[in-house]
PyMOL CGO cylinders between C-alpha atoms (Angstrom):
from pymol import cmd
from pymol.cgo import CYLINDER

trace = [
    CYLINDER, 11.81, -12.05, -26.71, 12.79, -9.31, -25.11, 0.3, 1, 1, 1, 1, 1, 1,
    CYLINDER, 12.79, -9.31, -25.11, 10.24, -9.42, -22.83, 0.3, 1, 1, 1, 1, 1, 1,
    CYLINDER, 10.24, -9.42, -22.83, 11.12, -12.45, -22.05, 0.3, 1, 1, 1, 1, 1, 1,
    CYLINDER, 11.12, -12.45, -22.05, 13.95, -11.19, -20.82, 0.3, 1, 1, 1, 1, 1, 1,
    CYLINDER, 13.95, -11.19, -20.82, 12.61, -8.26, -18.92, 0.3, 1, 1, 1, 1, 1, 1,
    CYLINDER, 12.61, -8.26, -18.92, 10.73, -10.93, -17.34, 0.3, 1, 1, 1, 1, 1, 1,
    CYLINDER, 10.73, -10.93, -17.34, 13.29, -13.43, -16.16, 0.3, 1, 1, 1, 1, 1, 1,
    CYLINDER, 13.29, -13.43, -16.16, 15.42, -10.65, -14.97, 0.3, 1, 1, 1, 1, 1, 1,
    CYLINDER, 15.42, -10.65, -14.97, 12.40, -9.15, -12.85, 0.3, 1, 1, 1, 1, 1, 1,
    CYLINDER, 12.40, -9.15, -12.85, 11.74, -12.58, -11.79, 0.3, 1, 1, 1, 1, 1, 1,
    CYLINDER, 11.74, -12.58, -11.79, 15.82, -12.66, -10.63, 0.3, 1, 1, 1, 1, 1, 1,
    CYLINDER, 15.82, -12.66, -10.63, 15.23, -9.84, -8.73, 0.3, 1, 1, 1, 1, 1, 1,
    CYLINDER, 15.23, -9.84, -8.73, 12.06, -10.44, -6.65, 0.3, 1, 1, 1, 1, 1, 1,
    CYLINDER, 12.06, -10.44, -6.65, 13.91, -13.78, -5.75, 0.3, 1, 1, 1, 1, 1, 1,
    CYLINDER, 13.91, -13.78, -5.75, 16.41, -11.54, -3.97, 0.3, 1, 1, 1, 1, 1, 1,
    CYLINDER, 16.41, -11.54, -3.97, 15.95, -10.73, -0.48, 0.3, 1, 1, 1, 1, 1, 1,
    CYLINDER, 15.95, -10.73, -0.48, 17.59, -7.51, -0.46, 0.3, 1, 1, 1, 1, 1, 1,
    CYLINDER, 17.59, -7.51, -0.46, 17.07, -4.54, 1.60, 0.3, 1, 1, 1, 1, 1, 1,
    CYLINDER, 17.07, -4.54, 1.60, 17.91, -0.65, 0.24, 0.3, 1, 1, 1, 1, 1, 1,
    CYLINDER, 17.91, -0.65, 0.24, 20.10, -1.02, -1.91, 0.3, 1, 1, 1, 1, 1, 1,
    CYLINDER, 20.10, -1.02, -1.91, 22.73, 2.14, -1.73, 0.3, 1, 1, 1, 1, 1, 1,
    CYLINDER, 22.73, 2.14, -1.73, 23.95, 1.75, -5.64, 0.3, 1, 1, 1, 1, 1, 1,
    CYLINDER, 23.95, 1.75, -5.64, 22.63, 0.38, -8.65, 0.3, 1, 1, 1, 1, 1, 1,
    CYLINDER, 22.63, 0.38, -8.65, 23.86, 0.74, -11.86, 0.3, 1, 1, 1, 1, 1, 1,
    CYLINDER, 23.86, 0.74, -11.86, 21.83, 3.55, -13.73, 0.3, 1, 1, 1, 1, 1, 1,
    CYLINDER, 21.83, 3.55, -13.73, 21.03, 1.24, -16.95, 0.3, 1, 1, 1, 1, 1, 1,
    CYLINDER, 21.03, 1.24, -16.95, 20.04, -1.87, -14.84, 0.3, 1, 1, 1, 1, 1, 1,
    CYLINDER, 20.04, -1.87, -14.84, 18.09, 0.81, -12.60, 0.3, 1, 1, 1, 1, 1, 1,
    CYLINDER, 18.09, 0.81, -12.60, 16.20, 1.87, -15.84, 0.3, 1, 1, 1, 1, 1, 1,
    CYLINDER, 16.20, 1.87, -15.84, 15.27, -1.68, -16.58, 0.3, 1, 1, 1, 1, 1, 1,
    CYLINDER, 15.27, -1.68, -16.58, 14.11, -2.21, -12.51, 0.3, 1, 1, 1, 1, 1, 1,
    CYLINDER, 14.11, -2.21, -12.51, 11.81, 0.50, -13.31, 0.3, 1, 1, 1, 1, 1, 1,
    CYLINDER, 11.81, 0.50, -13.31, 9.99, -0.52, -16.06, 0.3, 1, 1, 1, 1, 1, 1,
    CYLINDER, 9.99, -0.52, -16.06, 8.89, -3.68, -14.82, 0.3, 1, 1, 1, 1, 1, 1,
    CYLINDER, 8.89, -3.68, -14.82, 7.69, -2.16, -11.69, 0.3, 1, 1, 1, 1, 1, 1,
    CYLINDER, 7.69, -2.16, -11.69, 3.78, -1.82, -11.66, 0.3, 1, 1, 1, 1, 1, 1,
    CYLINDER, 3.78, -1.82, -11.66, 1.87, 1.38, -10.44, 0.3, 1, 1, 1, 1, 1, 1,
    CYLINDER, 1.87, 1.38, -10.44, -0.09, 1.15, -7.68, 0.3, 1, 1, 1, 1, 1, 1,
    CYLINDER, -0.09, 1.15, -7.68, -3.68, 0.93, -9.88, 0.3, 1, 1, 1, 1, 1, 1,
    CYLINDER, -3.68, 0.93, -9.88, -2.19, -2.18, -11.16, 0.3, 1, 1, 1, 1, 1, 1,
    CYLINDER, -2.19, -2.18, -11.16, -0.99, -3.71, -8.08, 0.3, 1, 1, 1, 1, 1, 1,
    CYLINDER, -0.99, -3.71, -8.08, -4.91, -2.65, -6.37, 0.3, 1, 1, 1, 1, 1, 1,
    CYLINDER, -4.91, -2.65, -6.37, -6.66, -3.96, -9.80, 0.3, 1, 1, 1, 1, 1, 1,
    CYLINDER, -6.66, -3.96, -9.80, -5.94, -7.18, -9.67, 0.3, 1, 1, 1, 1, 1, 1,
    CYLINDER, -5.94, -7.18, -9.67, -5.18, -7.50, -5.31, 0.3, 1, 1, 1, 1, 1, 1,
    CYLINDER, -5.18, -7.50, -5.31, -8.00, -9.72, -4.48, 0.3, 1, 1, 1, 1, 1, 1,
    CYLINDER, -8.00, -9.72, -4.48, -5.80, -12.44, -6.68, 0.3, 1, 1, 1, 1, 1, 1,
    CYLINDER, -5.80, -12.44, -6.68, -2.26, -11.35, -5.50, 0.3, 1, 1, 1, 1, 1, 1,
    CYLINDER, -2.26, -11.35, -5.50, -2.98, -11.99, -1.76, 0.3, 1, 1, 1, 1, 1, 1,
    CYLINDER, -2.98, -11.99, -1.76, 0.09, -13.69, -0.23, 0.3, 1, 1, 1, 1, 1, 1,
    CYLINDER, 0.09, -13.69, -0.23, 2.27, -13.05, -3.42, 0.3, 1, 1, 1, 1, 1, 1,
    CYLINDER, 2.27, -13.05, -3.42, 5.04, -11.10, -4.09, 0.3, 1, 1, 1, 1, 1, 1,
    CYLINDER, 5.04, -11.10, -4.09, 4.55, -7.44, -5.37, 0.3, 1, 1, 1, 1, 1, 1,
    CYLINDER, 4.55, -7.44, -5.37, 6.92, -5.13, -7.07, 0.3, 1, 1, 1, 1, 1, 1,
    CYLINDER, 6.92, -5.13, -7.07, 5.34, -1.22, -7.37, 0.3, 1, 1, 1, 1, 1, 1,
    CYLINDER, 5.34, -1.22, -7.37, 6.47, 2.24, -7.62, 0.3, 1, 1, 1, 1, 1, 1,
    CYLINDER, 6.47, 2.24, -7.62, 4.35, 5.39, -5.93, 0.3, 1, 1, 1, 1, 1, 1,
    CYLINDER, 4.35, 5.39, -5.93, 5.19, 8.28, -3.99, 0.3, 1, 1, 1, 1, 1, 1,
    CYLINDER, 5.19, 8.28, -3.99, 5.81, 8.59, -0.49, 0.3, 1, 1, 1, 1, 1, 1,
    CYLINDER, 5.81, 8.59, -0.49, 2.68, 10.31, 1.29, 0.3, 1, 1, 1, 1, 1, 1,
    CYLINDER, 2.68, 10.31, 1.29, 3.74, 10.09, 4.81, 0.3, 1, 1, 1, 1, 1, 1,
    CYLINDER, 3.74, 10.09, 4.81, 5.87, 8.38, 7.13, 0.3, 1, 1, 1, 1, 1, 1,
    CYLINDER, 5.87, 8.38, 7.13, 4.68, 6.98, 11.00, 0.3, 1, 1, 1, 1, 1, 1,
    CYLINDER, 4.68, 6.98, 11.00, 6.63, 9.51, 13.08, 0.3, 1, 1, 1, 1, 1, 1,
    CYLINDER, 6.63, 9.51, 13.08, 6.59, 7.06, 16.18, 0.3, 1, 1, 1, 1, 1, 1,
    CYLINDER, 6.59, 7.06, 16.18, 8.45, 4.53, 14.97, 0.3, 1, 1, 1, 1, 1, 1,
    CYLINDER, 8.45, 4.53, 14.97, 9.09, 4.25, 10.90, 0.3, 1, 1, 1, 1, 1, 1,
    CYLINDER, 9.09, 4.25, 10.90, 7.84, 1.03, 10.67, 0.3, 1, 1, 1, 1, 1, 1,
    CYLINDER, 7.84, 1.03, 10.67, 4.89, 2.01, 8.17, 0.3, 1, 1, 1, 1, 1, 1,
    CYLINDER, 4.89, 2.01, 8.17, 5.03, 4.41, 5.05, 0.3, 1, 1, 1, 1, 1, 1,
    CYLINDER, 5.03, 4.41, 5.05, 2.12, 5.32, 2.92, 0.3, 1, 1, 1, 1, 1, 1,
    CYLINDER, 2.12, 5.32, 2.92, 2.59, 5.92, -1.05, 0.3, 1, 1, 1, 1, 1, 1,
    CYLINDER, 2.59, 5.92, -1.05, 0.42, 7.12, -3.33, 0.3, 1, 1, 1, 1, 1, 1,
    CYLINDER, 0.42, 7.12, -3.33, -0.33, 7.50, -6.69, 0.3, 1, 1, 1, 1, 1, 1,
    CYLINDER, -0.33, 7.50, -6.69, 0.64, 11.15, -8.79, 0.3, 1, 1, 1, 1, 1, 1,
    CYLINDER, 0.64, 11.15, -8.79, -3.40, 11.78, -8.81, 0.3, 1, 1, 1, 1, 1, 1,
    CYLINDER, -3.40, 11.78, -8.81, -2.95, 11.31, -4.97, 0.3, 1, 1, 1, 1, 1, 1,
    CYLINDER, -2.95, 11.31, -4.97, -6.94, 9.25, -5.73, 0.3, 1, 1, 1, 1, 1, 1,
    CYLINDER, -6.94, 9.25, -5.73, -4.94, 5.88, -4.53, 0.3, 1, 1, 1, 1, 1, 1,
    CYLINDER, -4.94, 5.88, -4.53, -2.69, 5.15, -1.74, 0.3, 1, 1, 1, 1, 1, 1,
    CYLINDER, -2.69, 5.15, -1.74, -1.48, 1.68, -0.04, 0.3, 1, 1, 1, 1, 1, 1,
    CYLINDER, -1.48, 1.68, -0.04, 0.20, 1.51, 2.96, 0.3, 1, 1, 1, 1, 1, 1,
    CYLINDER, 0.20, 1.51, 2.96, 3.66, -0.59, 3.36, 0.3, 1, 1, 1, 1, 1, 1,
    CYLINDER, 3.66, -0.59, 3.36, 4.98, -1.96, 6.54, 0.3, 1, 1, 1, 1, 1, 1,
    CYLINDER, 4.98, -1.96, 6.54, 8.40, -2.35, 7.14, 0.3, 1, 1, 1, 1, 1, 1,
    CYLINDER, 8.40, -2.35, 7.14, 9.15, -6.35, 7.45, 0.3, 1, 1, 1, 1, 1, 1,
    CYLINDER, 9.15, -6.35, 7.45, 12.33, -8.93, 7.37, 0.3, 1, 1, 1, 1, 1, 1,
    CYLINDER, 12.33, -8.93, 7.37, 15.37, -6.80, 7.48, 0.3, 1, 1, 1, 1, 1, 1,
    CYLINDER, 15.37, -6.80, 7.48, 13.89, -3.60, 6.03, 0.3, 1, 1, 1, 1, 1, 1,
    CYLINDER, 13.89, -3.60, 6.03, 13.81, -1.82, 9.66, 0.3, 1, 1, 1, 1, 1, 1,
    CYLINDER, 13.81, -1.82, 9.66, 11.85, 1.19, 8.64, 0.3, 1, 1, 1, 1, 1, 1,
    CYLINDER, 11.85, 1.19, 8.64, 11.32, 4.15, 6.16, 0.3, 1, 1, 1, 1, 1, 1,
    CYLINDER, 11.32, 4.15, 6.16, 12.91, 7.59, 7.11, 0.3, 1, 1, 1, 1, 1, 1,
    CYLINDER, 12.91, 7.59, 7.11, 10.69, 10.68, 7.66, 0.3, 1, 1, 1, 1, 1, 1,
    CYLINDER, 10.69, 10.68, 7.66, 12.83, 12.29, 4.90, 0.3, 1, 1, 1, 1, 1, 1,
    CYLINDER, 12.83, 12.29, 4.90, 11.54, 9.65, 2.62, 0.3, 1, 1, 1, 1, 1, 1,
    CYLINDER, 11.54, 9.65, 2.62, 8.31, 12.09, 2.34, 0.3, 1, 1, 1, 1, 1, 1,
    CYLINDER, 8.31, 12.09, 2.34, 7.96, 13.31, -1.60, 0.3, 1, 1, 1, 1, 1, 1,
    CYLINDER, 7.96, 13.31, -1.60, 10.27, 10.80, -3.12, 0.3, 1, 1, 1, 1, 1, 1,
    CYLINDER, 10.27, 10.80, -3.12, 9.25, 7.73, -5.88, 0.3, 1, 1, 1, 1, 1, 1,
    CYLINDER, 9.25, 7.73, -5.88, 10.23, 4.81, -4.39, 0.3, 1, 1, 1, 1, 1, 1,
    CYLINDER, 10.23, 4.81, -4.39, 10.12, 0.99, -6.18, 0.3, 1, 1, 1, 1, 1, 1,
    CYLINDER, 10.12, 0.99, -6.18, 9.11, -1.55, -3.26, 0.3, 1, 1, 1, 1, 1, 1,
    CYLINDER, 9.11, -1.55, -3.26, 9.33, -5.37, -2.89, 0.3, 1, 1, 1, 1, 1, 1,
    CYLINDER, 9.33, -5.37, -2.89, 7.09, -6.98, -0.52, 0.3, 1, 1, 1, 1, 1, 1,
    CYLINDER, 7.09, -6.98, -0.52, 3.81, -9.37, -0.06, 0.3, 1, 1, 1, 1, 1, 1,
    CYLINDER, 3.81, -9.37, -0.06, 0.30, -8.34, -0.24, 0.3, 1, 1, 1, 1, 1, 1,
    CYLINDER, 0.30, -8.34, -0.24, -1.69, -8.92, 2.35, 0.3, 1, 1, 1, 1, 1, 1,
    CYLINDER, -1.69, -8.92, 2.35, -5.11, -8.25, 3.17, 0.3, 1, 1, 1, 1, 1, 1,
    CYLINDER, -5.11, -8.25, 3.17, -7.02, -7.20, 6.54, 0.3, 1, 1, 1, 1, 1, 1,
    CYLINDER, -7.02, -7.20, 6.54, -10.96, -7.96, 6.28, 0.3, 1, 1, 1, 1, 1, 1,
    CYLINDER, -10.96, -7.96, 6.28, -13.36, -5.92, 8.11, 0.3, 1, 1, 1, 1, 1, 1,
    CYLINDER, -13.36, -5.92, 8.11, -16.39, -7.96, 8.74, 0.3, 1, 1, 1, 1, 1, 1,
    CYLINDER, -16.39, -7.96, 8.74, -20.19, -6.24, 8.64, 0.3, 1, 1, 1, 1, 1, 1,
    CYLINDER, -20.19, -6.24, 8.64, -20.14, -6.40, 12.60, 0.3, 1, 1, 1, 1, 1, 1,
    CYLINDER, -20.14, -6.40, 12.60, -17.08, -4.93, 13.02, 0.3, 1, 1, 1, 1, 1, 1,
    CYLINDER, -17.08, -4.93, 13.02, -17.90, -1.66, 10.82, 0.3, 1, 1, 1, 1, 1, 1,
    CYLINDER, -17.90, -1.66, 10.82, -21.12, -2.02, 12.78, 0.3, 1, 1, 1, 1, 1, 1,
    CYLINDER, -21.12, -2.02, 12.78, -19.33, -1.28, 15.61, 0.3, 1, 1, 1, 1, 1, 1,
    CYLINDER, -19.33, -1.28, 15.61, -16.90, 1.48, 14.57, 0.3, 1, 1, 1, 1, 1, 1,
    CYLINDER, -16.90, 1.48, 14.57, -20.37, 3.31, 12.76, 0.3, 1, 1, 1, 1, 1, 1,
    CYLINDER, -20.37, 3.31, 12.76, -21.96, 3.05, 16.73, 0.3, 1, 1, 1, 1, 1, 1,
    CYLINDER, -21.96, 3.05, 16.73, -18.84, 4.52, 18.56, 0.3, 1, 1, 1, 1, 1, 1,
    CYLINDER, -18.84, 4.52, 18.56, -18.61, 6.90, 15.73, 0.3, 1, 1, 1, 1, 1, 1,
    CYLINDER, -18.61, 6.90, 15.73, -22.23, 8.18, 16.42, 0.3, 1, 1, 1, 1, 1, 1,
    CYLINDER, -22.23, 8.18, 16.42, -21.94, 8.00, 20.11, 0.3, 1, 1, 1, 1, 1, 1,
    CYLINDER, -21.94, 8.00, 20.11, -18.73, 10.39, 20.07, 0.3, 1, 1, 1, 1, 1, 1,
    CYLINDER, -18.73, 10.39, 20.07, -20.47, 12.76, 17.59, 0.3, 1, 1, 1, 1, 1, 1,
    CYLINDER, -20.47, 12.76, 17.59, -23.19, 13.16, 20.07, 0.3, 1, 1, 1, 1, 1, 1,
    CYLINDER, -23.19, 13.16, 20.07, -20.92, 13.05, 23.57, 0.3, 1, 1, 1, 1, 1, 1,
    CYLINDER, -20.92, 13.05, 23.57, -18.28, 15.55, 21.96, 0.3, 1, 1, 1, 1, 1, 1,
    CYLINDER, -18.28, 15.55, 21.96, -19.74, 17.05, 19.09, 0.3, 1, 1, 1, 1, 1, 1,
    CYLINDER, -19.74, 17.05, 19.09, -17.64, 16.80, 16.61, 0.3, 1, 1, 1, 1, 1, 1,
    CYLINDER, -17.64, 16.80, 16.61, -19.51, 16.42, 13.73, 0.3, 1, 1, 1, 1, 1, 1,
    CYLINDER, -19.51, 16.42, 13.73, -16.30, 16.95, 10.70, 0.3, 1, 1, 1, 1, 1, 1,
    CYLINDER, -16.30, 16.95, 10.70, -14.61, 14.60, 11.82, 0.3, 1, 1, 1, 1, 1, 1,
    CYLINDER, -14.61, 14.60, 11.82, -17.08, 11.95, 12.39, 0.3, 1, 1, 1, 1, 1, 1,
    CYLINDER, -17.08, 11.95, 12.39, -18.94, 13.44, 8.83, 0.3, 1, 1, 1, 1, 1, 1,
    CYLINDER, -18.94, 13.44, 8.83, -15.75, 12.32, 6.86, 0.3, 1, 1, 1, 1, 1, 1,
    CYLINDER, -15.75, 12.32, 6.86, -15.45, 8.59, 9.60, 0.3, 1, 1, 1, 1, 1, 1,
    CYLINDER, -15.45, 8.59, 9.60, -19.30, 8.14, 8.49, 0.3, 1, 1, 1, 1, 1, 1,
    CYLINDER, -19.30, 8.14, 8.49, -18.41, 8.81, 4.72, 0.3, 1, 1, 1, 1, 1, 1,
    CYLINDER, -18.41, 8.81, 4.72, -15.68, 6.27, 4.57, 0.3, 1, 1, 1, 1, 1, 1,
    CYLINDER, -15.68, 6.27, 4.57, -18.44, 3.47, 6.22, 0.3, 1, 1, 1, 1, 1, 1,
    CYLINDER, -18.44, 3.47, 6.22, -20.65, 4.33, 3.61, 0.3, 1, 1, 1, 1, 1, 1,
    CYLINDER, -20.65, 4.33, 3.61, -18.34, 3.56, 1.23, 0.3, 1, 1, 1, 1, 1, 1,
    CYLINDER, -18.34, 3.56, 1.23, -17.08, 0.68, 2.93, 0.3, 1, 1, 1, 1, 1, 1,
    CYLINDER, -17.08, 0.68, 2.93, -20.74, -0.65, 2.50, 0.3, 1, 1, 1, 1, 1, 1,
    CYLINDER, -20.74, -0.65, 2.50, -21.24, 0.54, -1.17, 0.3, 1, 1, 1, 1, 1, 1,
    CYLINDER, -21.24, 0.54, -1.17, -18.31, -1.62, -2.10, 0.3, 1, 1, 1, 1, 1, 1,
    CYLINDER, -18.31, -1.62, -2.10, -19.94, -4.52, -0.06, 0.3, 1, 1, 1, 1, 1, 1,
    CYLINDER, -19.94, -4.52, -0.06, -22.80, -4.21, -2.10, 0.3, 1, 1, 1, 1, 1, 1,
    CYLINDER, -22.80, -4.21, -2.10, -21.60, -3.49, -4.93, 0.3, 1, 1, 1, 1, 1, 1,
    CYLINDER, -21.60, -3.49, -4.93, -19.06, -6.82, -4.88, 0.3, 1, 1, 1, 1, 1, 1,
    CYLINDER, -19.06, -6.82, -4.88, -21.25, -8.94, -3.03, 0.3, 1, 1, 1, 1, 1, 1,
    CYLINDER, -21.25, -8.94, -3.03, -19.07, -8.89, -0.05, 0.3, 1, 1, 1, 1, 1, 1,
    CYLINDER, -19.07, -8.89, -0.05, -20.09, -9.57, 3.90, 0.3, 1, 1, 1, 1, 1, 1,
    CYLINDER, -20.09, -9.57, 3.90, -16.60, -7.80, 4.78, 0.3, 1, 1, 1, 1, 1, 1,
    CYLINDER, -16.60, -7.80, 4.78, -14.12, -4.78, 3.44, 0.3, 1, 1, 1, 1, 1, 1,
    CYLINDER, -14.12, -4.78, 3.44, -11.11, -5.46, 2.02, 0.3, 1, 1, 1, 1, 1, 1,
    CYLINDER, -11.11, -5.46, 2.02, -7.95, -3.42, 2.74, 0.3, 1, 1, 1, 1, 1, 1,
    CYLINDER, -7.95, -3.42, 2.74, -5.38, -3.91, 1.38, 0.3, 1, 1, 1, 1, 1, 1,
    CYLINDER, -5.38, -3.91, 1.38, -1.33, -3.04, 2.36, 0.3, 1, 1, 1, 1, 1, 1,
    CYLINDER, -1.33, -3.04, 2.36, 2.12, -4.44, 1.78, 0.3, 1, 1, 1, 1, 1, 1,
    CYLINDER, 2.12, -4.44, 1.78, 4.68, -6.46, 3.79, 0.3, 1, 1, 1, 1, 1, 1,
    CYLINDER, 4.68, -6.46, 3.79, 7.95, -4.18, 2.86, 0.3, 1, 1, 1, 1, 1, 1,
    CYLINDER, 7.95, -4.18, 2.86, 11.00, -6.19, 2.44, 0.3, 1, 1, 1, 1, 1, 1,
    CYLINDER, 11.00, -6.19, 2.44, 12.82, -3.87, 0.29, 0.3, 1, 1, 1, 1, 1, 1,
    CYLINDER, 12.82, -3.87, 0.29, 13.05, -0.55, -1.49, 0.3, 1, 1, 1, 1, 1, 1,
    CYLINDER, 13.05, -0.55, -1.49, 14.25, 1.67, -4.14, 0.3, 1, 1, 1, 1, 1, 1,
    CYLINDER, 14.25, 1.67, -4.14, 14.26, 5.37, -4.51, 0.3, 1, 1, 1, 1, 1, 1,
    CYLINDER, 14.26, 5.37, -4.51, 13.64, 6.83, -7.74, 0.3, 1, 1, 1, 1, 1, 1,
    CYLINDER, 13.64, 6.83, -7.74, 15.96, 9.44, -8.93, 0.3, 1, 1, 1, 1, 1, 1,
]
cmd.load_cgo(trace, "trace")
């Protein structure tokens, strides 16, 4: 039952299209937290949660110093991260948002990158590694393709998933 009732109030809550909220009261903040999900959970089961509504906690990684529009959290381990754009009338993350939990409320989306198109990218890759010579960076570019193509293979994909987060609203954790 009283999950349940964790439940329906989460359910309250997503239905609200709030932005950052300044003050909340410290035993309904408790509850908020507990029902958030960590960002494994949110990536474990992503391919079904396209288009829906999410509701996740992780720590800010970085913030887009041109305009604030995009934040990237990650897990503790620092092993997962998914980017979140600011959307609706969330206008953008502050770069003194770096290092703090936050809880955020947005859709998932995904971005598919087709077989041709990391085709591409793995040619212009090996073109500039040969034209400038700059073999670390393009080492750790050509890593990330073969990875991109081990998870093809592995899920019996002809594209690469990525996924990231419409932002529409966000807590910090204190």
């Amino acid at each position: 039952m009283k999950y349940l009732g964790l439940m329906a109030m989460c359910i309250m809550m997503l239905s609200c299209n709030s932005v950052k909220k300044e003050k909340t009261d410290e035993k309904e903040f408790s509850q908020i937290k507990q029902t958030a999900l960590s960002i494994e959970q949110v990536m474990q089961a992503a391919a079904d949660n396209v288009g829906k509504e999410v509701y996740f906690q992780g720590t800010v990684n970085h913030v887009c110093a041109h305009s604030g529009k995009r934040c990237i959290l990650k897990t503790a381990d620092g092993k997962l991260s998914i980017r979140v754009e600011a959307t609706g009338k969330l206008e953008g993350f502050a770069r003194e948002l770096a290092g703090n939990d936050l809880i955020v409320t947005g859709t998932l989306r995904e971005k598919r990158l087709d077989t041709s198109s990391i085709d591409k990218w793995e040619a212009d890759v090996k073109a500039k590694q040969v034209d400038e010579g700059k073999g670390e960076h393009c080492s750790s570019e050509m890593a990330n393709i073969k990875d991109m193509r081990d998870w093809m293979k592995e899920n019996n994909k002809d594209y690469y998933a990525i996924y990231y987060v419409d932002g529409t609203a966000y807590e910090i954790v204190e």
